[in-house]
C-alpha positions, 0 to 999 in steps of 0.5 A: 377403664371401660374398654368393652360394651356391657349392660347393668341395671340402673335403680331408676331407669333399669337396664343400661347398656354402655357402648365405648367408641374409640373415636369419641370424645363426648358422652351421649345418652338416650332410649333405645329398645326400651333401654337406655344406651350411653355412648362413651369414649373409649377408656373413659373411667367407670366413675366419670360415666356414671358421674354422667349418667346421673347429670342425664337423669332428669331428661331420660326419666322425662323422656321415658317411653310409658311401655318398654318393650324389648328384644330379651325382656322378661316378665316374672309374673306370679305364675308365669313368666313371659319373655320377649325375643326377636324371631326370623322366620316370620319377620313381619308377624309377632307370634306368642306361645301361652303355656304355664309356667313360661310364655313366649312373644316372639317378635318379628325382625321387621318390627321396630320396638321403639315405635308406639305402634309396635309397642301396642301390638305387644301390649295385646299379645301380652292380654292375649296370653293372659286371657288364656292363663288367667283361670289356672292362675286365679281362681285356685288362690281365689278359693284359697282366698274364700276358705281362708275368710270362711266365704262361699260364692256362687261361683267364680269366672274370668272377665275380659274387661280390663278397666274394671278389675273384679266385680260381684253380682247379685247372685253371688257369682265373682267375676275377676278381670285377667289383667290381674296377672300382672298384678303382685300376689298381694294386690291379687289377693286385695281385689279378690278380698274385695269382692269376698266382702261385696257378698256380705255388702253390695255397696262401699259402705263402713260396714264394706270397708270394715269387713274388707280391711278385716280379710286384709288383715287391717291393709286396706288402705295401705293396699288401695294407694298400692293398687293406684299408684301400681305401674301396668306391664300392659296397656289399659 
């Protein structure tokens, strides 16, 4: 019988939180800061409200907003985790604190997280913070990376582009884009292994995709559809 309000975690649409209402007969669900919140009677069983939960499914995941961002959120990043929280003193401004190993976003009072415009300006810290921690993040592993294949590029910087993800110029100089922070450590490493490969071939020639596939140990395929269908914590 569920007699108090609490939240879980739902496989498909993540955090869920349940608020009974004694004066209620019906169950209502919909997005709210990005969670889902479930109006239920007061009593009902926890069998009958997920039994509607699940007949809700289909209209929440169509109507899901792209980036949910709210009040409490982690994001346990591979180097760092950032956490979103409300913060009074300066309601209308977000604020963000980047450090290692944990980075703070701290949203106004008068933001209101379910509007796109706020959920953008989030978005933005978050590429903030990560400009500023992106070369204490990936470029030791990026040497790592190098000395594991036997490769020695000319020298290694951080870009601010965010469509293009890594590139090799002429010189022998890798550029990686920050917004590889939000990448899993295993597609880092794929982009990274990528532009390894572009100092033998400059081109996306067989001979380039062999050598790729070769430092990623036979992955690069499986590695691209990953890199494709990777759902971004931010905006790009």
């Amino acid at each position: 019988m569920i007699a108090t309000g609490y939240e879980f975690e739902y496989p498909a649409l993540g955090m869920v939180r349940v608020n009974p209402r004694r004066n209620s007969n019906r169950i209502s669900a919909r997005w709210r800061d990005g969670k889902v919140y479930i109006n239920v009677p007061w009593g009902i069983s926890e069998s009958e409200m997920m039994r509607a939960l699940a007949t809700f499914e289909p209209r929440l995941l169509s109507s899901r907003p792209d980036i949910l961002y709210y009040d409490g959120q982690s994001f346990e990043l591979d180097g760092v985790t950032i956490t979103i929280s409300r913060q009074s003193y300066a309601p209308n401004q977000i604020i963000t604190q980047a450090q290692l190993p944990h980075s703070v976003i701290e949203v106004g009072r008068n933001f209101d997280f379910n509007k796109p415009d706020t959920s953008r300006t989030i978005s933005n810290m978050m590429c903030r913070i990560a400009q500023r921690i992106a070369a204490d993040i990936l470029i030791p592993r990026a040497r790592e990376l190098a000395a594991e294949v036997n490769r020695v590029p000319v020298g290694w910087s951080i870009s601010n582009g965010h469509r293009v993800l890594g590139r090799c110029d002429t010189n022998g100089v890798i550029a990686l884009s920050y917004i590889l922070v939000f990448l899993p450590p295993q597609l880092r490493d794929f982009v990274i292994y990528h532009e390894l490969a572009h100092l033998s071939e400059m081109n996306h020639s067989p001979r380039f995709h062999e050598l790729c596939n070769q430092y990623c140990g036979g992955r690069e395929a499986e590695l691209t559809a990953m890199l494709r269908a990777h759902k971004w914590q931010v905006y790009r």
